[in-house]
Legacy VTK file of the C-alpha trace (Angstrom):
# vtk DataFile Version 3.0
C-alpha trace
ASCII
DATASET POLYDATA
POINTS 129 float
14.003 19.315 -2.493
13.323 16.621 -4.710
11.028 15.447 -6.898
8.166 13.616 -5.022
5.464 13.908 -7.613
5.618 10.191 -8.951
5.289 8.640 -5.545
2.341 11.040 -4.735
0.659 10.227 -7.797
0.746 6.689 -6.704
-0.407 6.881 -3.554
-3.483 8.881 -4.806
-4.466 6.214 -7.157
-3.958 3.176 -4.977
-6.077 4.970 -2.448
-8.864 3.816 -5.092
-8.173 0.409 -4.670
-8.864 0.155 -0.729
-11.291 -2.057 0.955
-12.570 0.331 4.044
-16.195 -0.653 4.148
-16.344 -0.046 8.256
-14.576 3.309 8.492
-14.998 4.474 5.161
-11.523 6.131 4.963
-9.221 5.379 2.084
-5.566 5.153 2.365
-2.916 4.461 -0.523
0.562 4.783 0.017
3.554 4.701 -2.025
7.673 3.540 -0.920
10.221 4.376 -3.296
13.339 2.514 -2.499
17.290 3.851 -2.435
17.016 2.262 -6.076
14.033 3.941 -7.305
11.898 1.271 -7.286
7.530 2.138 -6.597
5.519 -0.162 -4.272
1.899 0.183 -3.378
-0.498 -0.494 -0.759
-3.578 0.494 0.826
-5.858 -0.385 4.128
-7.784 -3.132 3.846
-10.104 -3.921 6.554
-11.503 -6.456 8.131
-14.481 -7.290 10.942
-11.841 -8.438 13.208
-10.083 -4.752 13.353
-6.739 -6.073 14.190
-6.567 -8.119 11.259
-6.782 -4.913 8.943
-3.599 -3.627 7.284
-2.478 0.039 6.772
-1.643 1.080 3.201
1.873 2.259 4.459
2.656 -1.523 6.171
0.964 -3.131 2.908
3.324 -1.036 0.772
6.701 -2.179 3.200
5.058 -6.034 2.648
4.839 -5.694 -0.923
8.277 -4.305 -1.228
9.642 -6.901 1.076
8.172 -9.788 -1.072
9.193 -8.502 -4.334
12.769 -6.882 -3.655
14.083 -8.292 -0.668
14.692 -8.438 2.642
17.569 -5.992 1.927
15.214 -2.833 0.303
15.721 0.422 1.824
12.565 3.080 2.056
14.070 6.460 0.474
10.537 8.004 0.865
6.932 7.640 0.956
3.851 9.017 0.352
0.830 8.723 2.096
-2.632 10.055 0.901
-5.922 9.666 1.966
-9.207 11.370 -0.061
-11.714 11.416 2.864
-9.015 13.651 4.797
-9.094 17.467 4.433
-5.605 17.317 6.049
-2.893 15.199 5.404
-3.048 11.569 6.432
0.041 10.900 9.129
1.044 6.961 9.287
0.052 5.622 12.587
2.542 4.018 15.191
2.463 1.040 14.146
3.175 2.055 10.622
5.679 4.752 11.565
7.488 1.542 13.434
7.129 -0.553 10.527
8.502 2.363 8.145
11.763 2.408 10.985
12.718 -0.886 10.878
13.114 -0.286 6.285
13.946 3.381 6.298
17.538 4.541 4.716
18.176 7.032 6.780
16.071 8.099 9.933
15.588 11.305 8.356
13.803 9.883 5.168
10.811 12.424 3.502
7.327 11.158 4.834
4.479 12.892 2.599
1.403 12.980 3.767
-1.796 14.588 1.742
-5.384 14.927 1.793
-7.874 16.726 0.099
-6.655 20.540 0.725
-2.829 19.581 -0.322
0.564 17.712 0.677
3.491 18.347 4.131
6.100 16.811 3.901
7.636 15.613 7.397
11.317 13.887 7.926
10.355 10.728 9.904
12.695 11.604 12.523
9.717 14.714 13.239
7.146 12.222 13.613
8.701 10.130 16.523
8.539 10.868 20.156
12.782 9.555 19.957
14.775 11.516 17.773
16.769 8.285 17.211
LINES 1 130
129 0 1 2 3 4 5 6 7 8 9 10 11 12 13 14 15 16 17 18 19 20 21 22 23 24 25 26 27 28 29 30 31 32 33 34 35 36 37 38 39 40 41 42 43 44 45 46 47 48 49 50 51 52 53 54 55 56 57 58 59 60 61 62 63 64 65 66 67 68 69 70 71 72 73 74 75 76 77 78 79 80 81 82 83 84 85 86 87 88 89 90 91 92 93 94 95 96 97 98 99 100 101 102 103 104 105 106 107 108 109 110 111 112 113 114 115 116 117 118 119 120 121 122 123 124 125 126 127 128
């Protein structure tokens, strides 16, 4: 298995970063690309709740505007410090995360406060694709 300790790192600290003032739950989440490349993101909020942004689509945006529309998601981590378990992108994310992934198989790993999983995102779809 590889190596994932960089992109979890990541996500951890840009968790600080988010702007949840109406649930109160922190997300950060972390893409490495098929050529190692990091990109961030994290939730932020607003009072019109379908204008807020998951840390997992603000990460693919980020990596989109500063690598290209041709960027491939090799993995990504997803953490969230108000979770005991680990924080699982939603649909809309996980769709997001389809339309960039390498492979349909790519690691997703998701942590909280009592540790890490790691999922393939083919696992966390109702279509095995």
């Amino acid at each position: 298995m590889e190596n994932f300790d960089k992109i979890k790192f990541a996500a951890e600290e840009v968790s600080k970063n988010s702007y949840s003032p109406y649930s109160n739950f922190k997300v950060g989440a972390c893409i490495e690309t098929e050529n190692g490349e990091l990109f961030t993101g994290t939730n932020v909020e607003n009072m019109a709740f379908g204008s807020t942004i998951c840390a997992e689509r603000g990460a693919v945006m980020k990596m989109i505007s500063e690598a290209g529309p041709s960027s491939k998601i090799k993995s990504i981590a997803i953490y969230s410090p108000n979770s005991e378990v680990p924080c699982t992108p939603c649909g809309a994310c996980l769709q997001v995360i389809r339309e960039f992934a390498l492979t349909m198989d790519i690691p997703i790993i998701c942590g909280g406060t009592n540790g890490w999983e790691t999922f393939k995102f083919n696992e966390m779809t109702p279509d095995k694709y």
